[in-house]
C-alpha positions in Angstrom: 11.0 25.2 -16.4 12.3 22.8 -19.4 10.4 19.6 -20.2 11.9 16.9 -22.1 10.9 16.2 -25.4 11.3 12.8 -27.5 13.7 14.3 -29.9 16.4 14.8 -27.1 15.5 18.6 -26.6 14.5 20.8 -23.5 11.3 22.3 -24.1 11.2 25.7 -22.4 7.6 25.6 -20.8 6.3 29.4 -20.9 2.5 29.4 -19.6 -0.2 26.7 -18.8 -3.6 27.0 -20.5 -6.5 24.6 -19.1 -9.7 23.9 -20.8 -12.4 23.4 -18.8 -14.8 20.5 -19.0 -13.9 19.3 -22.9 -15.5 15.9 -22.4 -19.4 15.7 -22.9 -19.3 13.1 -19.8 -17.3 14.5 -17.8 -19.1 17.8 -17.9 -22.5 15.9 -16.7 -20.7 14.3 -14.0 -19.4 17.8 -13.0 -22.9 19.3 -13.2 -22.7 20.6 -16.0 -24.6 21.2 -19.8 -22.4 19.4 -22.4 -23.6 21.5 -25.3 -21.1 23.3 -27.5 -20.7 26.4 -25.8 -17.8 28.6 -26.3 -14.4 26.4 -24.5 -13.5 28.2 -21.2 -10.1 28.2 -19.8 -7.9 28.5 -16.3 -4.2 29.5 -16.2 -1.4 27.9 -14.3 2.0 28.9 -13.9 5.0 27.2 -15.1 6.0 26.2 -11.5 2.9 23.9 -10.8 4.3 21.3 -14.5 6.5 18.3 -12.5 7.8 16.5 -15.5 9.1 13.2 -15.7 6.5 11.1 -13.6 8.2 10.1 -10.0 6.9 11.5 -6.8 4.6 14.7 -6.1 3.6 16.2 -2.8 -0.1 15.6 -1.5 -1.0 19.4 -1.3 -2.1 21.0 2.0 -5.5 22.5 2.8 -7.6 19.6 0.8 -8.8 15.9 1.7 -10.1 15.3 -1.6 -7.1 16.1 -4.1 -8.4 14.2 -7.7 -7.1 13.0 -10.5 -7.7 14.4 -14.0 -5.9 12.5 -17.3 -5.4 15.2 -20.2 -3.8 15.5 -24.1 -1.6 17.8 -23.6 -0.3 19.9 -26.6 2.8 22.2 -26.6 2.7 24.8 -28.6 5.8 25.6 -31.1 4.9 28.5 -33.1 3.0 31.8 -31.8 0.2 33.7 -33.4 -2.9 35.6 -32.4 -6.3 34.3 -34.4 -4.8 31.7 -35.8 -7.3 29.9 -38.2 -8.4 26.2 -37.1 -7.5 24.9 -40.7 -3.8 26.2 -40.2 -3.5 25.5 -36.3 -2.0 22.6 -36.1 1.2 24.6 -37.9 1.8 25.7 -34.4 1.9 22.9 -32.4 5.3 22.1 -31.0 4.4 18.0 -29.9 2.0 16.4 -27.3 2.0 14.1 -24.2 0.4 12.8 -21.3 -0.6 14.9 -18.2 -2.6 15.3 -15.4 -4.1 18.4 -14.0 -5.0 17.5 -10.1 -6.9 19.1 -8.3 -8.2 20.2 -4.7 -12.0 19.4 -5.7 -12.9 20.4 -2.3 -11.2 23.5 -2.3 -12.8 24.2 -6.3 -16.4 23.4 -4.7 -16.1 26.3 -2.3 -15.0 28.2 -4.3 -17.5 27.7 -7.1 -19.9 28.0 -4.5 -19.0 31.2 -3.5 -18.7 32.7 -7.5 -14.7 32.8 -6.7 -12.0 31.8 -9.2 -10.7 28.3 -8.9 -7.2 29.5 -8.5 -6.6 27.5 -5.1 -7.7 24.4 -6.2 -6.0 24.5 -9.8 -2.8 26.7 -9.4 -1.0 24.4 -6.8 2.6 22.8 -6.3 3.3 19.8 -8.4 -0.3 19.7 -9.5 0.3 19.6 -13.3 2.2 16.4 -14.2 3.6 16.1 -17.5 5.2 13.3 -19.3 7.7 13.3 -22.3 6.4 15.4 -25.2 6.5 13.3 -28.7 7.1 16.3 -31.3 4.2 16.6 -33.8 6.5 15.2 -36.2 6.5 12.4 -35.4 2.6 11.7 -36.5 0.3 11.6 -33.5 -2.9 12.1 -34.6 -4.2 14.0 -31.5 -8.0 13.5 -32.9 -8.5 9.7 -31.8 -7.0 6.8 -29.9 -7.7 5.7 -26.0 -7.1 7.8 -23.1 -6.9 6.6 -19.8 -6.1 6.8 -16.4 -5.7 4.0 -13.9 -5.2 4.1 -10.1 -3.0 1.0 -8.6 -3.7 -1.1 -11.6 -7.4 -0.2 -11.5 -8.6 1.8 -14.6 -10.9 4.7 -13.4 -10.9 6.8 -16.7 -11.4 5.5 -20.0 -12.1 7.5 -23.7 -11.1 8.0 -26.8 -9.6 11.8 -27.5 -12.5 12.0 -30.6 -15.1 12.3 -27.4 -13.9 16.1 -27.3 -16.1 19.0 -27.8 -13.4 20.8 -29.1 -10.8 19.6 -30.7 -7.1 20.5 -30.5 -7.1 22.7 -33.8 -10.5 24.2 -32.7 -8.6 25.0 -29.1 -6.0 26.6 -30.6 -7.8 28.7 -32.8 -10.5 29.9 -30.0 -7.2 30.7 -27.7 -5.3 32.7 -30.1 -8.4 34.9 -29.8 -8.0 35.8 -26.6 -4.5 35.8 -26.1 -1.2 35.8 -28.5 -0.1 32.1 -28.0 4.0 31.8 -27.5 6.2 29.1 -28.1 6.5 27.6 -25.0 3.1 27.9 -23.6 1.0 24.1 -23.0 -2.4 23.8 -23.5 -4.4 20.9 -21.2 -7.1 20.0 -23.3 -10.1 18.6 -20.7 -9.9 15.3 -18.6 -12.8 12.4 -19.5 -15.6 11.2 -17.3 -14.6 9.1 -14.3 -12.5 11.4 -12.1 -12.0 10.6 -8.3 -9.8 11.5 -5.0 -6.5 9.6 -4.5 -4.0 9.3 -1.5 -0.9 9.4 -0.2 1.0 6.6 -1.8 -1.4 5.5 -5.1 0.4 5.0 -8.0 -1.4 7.1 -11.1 -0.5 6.0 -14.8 -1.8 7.9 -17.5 -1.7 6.5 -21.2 -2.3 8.3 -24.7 -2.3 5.5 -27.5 0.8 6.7 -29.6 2.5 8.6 -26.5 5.1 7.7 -24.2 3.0 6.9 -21.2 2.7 9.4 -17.4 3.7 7.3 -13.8 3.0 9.3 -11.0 3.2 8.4 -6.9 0.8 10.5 -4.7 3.8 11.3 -1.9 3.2 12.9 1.8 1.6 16.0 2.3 3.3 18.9 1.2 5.0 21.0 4.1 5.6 18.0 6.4 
């Protein structure tokens, strides 16, 4: 899988690295505590990133497929326990992306103590816009993030509501596994996240990156 990056080159994505509930908001409106603990991630292969924006299949097996706006932050450089103060040396560039998900499919399996892998790890579910190399000065520590749905905003933050920040991310990461050049990390989605249909139009915009346009097609096998 190659993703286009702002300097005219193909970045070769390698693995997907999702943190869990990153936004003190979001994680009450999932049910959750929003105190510091220790990030948590999911993984997701290469094959679920769609890049570019355009058109992505409604997955099967779900009536509530949502919507999740993320920093996304491509990583350059590897290393294993990398230090936070030296972490950002690593990072590649960032963009806009979304992480969908079949919430329905995640509640089961939540309920149930099983891993989230069918509601995460799915077709197309991991849209990713152009990547704007770090180079180029985005501060990945503030500005607005949002998400709006057919013109109507439905997320709305700043990237300085995260519990953990990107360099903080990396560094916790590297811990657990050697982090490769080519490997994304999705840093957490905001409060506000909801179910969308076939034919909504999702934008995602990062003040300072180029900006994610996504339709919602028809089901997937049909």
């Amino acid at each position: 899988m190659l993703a286009p990056a702002g300097d005219g080159k193909q970045f070769p994505v390698r693995r997907l690295f999702c943190v869990g509930r990153n936004y003190a908001d979001h994680a009450r409106e999932m049910g959750a505590d929003p105190d510091r603990e220790p990030p948590f991630f999911f993984t997701a292969w290469a094959e679920t990133v769609a890049t570019g924006g355009g058109t992505i299949a409604y997955p099967q097996k779900t009536s509530n497929y949502h919507y999740e706006a993320e920093l996304v932050v491509a990583i350059g450089k590897g290393g294993r326990n990398i230090p936070a103060e030296s972490a950002m040396d690593h990072v590649y560039g960032y963009a806009a992306g979304l992480d969908m998900t079949r919430r329905d499919l995640q509640a089961d399996a939540k309920a149930h103590g099983r891993p989230w892998d069918v509601a995460k790890n799915v077709e197309q579910s991991k849209p990713l816009g152009l990547i704007t190399p770090a180079s180029d000065g985005f501060d990945p520590a503030k500005g607005r993030i949002s998400l709006s749905v057919n013109g109507a905003v439905r997320q709305d933050a700043d990237l300085s509501d995260m519990i953990w920040p990107v360099a903080d991310v990396i560094a916790y990461l590297s811990g657990l596994y050697r982090v490769e050049p080519g490997d994304l990390i999705y840093t957490g989605t905001p409060a506000g996240v909801g179910a969308v249909v076939p034919g909504d139009v999702i934008e995602v915009a990062i003040d300072g990156l180029a900006p994610l346009n996504v339709t919602v097609g028809t089901p997937s096998g049909h």
